[in-house]
N, C-alpha and C positions, 0 to 999 in steps of 0.2 A: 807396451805390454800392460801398462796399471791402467790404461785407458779400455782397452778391451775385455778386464776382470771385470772394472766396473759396468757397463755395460749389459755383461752374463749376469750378473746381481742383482739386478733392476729387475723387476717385476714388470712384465709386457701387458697393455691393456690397450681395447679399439674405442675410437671412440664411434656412437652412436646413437642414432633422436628415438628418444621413446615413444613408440608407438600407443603405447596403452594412452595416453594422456591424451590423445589427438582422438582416438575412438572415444573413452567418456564422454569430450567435448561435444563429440559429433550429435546429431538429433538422428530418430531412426524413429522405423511408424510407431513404436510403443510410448517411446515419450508422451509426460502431458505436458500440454500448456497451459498456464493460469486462467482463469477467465478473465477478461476485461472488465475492469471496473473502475469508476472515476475514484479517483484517491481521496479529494479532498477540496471543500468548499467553505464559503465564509458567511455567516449568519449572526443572524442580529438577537440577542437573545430578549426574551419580557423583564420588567420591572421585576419582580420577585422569583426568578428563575434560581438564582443562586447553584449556578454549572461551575465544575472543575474536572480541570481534565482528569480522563477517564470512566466520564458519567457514560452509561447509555442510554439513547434518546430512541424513540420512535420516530422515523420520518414519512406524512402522509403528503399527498396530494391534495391542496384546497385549490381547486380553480388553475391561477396560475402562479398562486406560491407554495412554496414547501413550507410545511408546520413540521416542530420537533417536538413529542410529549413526551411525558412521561407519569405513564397512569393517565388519569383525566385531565390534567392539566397543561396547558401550552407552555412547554417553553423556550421555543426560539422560533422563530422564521426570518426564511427570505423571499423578497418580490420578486428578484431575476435569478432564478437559480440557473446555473448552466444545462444546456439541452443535454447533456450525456446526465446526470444526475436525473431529469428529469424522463427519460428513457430507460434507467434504470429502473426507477417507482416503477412505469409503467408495466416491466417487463417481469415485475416481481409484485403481482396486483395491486398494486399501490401505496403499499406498504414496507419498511427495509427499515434494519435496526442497522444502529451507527453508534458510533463513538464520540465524546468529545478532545479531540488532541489536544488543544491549547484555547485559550482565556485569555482573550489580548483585553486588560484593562483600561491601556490609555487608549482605542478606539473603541471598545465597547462592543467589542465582538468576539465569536467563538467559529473556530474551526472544526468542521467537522471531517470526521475520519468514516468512508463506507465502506473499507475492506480490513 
């Protein structure tokens, strides 16, 4: 008898998978996607460059390295830069503003940041 009281007391509930959470997830034709962009490369900065992270740099096309100014003056390049970076210049006349994310001192280089 105290078993069955119990029972009638209890509050009844179902259990069930939320749907809503699975449709956000989902992609449908209006979604965007990001553009593709190379994230990040590694450059060798000039003698009187004095970069910290969060400079902005300008990065051109010389040839076949990438220069980093700022204003009239150079301050980073590199010889091999990766072909996504360098189809990126391309695909944006030449020219693409970037960030510096990090200043590694003991190798004497600077990463750069293009998105």
């Amino acid at each position: 008898m105290g078993t069955n009281l119990q029972k009638k007391a209890q509050k009844s509930f179902e259990k069930h998978v939320d749907n809503a959470l699975k449709e956000v997830s989902t992609g449908d034709l209006f979604d965007e996607t990001p553009e593709s962009c190379p994230r990040q490369f590694v450059a060798e900065p000039t003698q009187k460059s004095g970069l910290k992270a969060g400079d902005k740099v300008s990065l051109e096309l010389d040839g076949p390295t990438v220069l980093g100014t700022q204003g009239p003056h150079t301050v980073l390049r590199t010889k091999t830069p990766p072909s996504e970076v360098v189809a990126h210049l391309k695909s944006n006349c030449g020219i693409v503003e970037a960030n510096i994310s990090k200043v590694n001192r003991l190798s004497g280089t600077v990463e750069v940041d293009l998105c």
